[in-house]
TIGU-377637 format. One record per residue (C-alpha): x negated, z, y negated; residue in three letters. Coordinates in steps of 0.2 Angstrom, whole numbers, padded with zeros to 4 digits, always signed. Example, Ala and Ser with C-alpha at 12.3 -4.5 7.8 and 13.67 -1.06 7.14 Angstrom:
BEGIN
-0062+0039+0022ALA-0068+0036+0005SER
//
This chain:
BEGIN
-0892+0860-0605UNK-0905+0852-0595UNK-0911+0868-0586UNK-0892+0872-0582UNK-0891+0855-0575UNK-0906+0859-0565UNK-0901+0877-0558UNK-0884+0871-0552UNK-0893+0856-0543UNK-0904+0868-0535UNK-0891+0881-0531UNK-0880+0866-0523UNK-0895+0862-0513UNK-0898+0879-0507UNK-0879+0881-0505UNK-0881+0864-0491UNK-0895+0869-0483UNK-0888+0886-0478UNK-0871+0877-0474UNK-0879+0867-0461UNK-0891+0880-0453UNK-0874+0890-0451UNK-0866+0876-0442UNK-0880+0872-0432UNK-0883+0892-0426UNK-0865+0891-0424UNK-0865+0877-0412UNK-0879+0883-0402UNK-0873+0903-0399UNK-0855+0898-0399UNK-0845+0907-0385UNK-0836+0892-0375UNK-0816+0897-0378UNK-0804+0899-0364UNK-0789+0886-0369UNK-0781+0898-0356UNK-0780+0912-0369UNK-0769+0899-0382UNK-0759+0894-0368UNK-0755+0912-0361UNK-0752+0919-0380UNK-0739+0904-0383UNK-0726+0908-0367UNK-0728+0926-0373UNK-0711+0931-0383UNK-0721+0938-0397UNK-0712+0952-0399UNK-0727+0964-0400UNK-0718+0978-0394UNK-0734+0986-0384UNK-0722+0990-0369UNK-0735+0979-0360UNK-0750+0995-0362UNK-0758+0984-0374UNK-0760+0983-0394UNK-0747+0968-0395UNK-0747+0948-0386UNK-0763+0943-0394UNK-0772+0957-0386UNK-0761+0956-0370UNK-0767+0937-0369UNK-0784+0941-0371UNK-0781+0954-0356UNK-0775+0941-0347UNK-0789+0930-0347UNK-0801+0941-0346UNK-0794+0948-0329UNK-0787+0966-0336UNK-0769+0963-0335UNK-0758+0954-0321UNK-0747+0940-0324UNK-0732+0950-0325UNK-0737+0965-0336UNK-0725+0959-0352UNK-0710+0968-0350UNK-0699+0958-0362UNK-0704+0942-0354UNK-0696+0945-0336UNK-0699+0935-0324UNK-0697+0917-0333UNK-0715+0923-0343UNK-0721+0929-0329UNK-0723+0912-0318UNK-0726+0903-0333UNK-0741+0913-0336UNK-0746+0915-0317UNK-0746+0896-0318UNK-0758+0896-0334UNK-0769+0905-0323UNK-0768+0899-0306UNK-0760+0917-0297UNK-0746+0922-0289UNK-0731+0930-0302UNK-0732+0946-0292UNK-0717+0956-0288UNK-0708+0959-0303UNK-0698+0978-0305UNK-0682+0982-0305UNK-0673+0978-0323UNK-0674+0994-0333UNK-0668+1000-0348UNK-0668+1013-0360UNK-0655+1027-0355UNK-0651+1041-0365UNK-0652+1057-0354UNK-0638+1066-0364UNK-0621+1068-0368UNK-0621+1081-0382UNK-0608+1073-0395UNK-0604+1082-0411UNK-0588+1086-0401UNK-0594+1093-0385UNK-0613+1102-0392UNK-0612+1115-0406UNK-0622+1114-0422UNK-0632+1128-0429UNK-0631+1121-0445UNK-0628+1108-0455UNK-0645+1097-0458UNK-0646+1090-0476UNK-0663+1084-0474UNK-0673+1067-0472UNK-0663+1056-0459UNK-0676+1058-0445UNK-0676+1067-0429UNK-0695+1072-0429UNK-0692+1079-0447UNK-0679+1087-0442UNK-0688+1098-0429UNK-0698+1105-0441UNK-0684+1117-0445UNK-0678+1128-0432UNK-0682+1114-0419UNK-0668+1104-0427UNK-0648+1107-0430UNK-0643+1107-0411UNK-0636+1122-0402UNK-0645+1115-0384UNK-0662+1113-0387UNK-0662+1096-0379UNK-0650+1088-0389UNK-0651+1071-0396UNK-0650+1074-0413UNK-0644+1057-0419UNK-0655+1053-0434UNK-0659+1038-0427UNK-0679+1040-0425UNK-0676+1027-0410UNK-0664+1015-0417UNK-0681+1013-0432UNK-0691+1010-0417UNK-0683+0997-0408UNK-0687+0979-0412UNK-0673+0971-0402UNK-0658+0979-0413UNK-0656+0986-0395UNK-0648+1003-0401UNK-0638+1012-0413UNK-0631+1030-0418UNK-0613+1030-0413UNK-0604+1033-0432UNK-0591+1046-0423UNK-0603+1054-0407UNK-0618+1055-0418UNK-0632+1052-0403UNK-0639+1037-0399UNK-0631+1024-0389UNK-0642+1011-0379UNK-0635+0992-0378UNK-0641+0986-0361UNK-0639+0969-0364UNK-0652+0966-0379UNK-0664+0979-0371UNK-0680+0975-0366UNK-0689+0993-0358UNK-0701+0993-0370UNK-0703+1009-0372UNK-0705+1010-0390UNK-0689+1021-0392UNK-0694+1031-0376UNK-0710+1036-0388UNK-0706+1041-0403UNK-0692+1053-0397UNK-0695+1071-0401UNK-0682+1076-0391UNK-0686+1068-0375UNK-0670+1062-0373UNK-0672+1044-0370UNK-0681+1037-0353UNK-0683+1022-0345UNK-0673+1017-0330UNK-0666+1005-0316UNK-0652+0995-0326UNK-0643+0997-0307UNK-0644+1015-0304UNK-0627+1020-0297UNK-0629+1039-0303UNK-0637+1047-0315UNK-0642+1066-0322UNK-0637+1064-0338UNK-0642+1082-0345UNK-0660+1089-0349UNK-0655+1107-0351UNK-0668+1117-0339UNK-0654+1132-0340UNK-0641+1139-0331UNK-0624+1145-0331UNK-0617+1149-0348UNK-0634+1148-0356UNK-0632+1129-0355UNK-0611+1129-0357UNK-0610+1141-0370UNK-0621+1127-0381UNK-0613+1110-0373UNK-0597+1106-0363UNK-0604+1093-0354UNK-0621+1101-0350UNK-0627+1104-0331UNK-0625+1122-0327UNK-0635+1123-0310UNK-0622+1124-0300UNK-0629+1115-0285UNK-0612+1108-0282UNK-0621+1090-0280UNK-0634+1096-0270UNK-0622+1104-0258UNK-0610+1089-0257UNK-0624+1078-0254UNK-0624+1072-0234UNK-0641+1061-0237UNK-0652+1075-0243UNK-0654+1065-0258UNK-0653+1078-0270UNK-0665+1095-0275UNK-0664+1105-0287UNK-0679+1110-0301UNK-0677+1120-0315UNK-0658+1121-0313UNK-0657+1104-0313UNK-0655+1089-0302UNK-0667+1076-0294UNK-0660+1063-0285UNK-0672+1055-0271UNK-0669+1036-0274UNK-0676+1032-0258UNK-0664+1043-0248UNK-0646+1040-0260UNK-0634+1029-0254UNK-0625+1027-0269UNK-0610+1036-0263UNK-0607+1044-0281UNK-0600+1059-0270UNK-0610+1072-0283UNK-0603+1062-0298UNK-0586+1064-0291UNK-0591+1085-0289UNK-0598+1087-0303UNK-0587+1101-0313UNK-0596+1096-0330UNK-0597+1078-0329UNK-0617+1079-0331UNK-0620+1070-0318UNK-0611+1052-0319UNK-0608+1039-0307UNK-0603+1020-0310UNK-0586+1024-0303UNK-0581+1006-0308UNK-0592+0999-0298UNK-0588+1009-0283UNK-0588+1000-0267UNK-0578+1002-0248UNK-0582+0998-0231UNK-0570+0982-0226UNK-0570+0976-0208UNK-0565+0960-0202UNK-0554+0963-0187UNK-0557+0944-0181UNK-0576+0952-0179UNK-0571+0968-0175UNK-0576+0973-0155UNK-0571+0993-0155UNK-0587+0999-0151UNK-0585+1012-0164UNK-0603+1014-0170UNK-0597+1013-0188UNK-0584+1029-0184UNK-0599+1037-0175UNK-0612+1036-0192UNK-0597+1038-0206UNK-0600+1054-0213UNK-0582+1054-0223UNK-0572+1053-0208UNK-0567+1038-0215UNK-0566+1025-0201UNK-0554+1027-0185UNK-0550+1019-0171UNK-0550+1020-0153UNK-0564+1012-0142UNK-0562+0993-0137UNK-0550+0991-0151UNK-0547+0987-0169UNK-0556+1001-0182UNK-0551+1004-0200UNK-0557+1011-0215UNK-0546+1021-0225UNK-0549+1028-0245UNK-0559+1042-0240UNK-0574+1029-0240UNK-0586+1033-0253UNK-0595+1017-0249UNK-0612+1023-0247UNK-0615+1008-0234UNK-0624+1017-0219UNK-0610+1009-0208UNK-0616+0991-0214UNK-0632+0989-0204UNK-0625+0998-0189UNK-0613+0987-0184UNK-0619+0974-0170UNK-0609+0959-0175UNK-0609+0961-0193UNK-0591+0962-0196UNK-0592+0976-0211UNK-0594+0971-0230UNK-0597+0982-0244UNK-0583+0975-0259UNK-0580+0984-0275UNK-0566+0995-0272UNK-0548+0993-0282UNK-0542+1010-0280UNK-0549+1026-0284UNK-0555+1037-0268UNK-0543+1047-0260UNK-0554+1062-0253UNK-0537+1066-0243UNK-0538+1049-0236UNK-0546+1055-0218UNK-0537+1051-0203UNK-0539+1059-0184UNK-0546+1049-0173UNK-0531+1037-0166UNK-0521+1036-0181UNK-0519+1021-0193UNK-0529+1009-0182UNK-0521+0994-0175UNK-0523+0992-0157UNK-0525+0974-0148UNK-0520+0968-0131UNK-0533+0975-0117UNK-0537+0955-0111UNK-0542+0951-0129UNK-0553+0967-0131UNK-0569+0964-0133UNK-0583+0976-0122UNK-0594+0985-0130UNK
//
């Protein structure tokens, strides 16, 4: 009894004696901790989606700290993290980009895209592939096994129960990128929430080869491209790409568009209004429409008729500011276009205003 006394008093010695170098060596190679780190990890949402590039918030934070990663690199955050976290560390927010969100580049309902055959198998699209490149007549078909919607951590999308492709919910998503990742299919990308068209097909066909599979495919007709007065539109592998930086947000290929693949937020569709208290006649606006969609003689009153697409390029033309841009109440009327002295409302010549 005595010796077990005396073994466990020696290992209880031995036990303190490395407990206390360990604490000194601890003390004397310990790495001093940046309470920056804590602070940055605890305004991060914690969502751990990895839209940021990085594992997940802890190792965002850690980025953060150590220089890696700016202020305003967490996508789910917004803005609001972003100066909280450029405040943490003493920088400027940055410019933050433009609100995106997950869009799904395709319109292929069971209504509108054949089927091949009828899929019995596990309830995922990259299973699915593995036979026959999934059930889909058009190859680039979203194939509404809801791969994505596993994906998402923000309950931010869902398969339609009567389309069967995945639709995107704007308001809960955060442009993670998650869903964006995990499609096999392609079909989902990233993009401005306030895009005012968009190509909504992926089929690199043309002709019957893509309408023979989907009603509502893009068939390469170039209609949009032709139609475009801005340039802003080429043509690649039989589909369109729209150069941001030259549309105006007209919608005029939308409106073309025999298939409906490219779509447009006609809702939102704006037209030229001009203030005839502002109004001088100098008729720079008439000169730069391209829709023959303002008359009016020079030194008097000009209008804007239904013919405007509202693509804007009046707005900045005109010297005393008198055109707005508001959302339109009626739908365009292409027919709308008026010679050059009708429909415009003249005022007395000792009021008119010189150019």
């Amino acid at each position: 009894m005595t010796g077990i006394l005396i073994g466990t008093g020696v290992l209880a010695a031995i036990a303190l004696v490395f407990s206390l170098l360990l604490t000194a060596v601890n003390k004397v190679f310990a790495v001093p901790s940046d309470t920056r780190r804590d602070q940055i990890r605890e305004v991060l949402p914690g969502a751990n989606c990895g839209g940021c590039g990085f594992a997940g918030c802890d190792a965002l934070a850690d980025a953060i700290t150590a220089g890696k990663a700016i202020a305003n690199a967490c996508p789910v955050g917004g803005l609001a993290v972003a100066q909280k976290v450029a405040a943490i560390i003493g920088t400027d927010a940055g410019e933050q980009e433009v609100h995106k969100v997950a869009t799904v580049v395709c319109q292929g309902t069971i209504d509108r895209c054949k089927t091949k055959f009828t899929y019995h198998g596990i309830e995922d699209c990259i299973a699915a592939t593995l036979i026959n490149d999934g059930n889909r007549a058009c190859q680039y078909a979203c194939l509404g096994l809801g791969t994505c919607v596993r994906a998402c951590k923000f309950d931010a999308i869902h398969i339609d129960e009567y389309s069967k492709i995945a639709r995107v919910d704007t308001d809960k998503c955060t442009a993670c990128g998650a869903c964006v990742a995990v499609c096999p299919k392609n079909v989902l990308d990233l993009q401005p929430i306030t895009l005012p068209v968009r190509v909504l097909c992926r089929a690199e066909e043309e002709g019957y080869l893509v309408s023979d599979n989907c009603k509502i495919g893009c068939i390469g007709c170039e209609l949009c491209k032709n139609v475009c007065k801005f340039n802003a539109i080429a043509m690649a592998n039989h589909l369109p790409v729209i150069d941001r930086g030259l549309c105006t947000g007209c919608m005029m290929c939308a409106e073309v568009c025999p298939t409906g693949a490219m779509w447009g937020d006609l809702d939102n569709r704006r037209i030229a209004l001009i203030d005839r208290d502002l109004c001088i006649g100098c008729g720079i606006c008439k000169k730069v429409c391209q829709f023959e969609a303002i008359s009016g003689e020079r030194k008097s009153i000009h209008e804007v008729n239904e013919a405007c697409t509202g693509c804007g390029q009046c707005v900045p033309k005109c010297p005393v500011k008198a055109i707005t841009l508001p959302i339109r109440q009626h739908v365009r009327d292409a027919n709308a276009k008026v010679g050059t002295s009708e429909g415009v409302a003249a005022i007395p010549k000792d009021e008119a205003q010189p150019n």
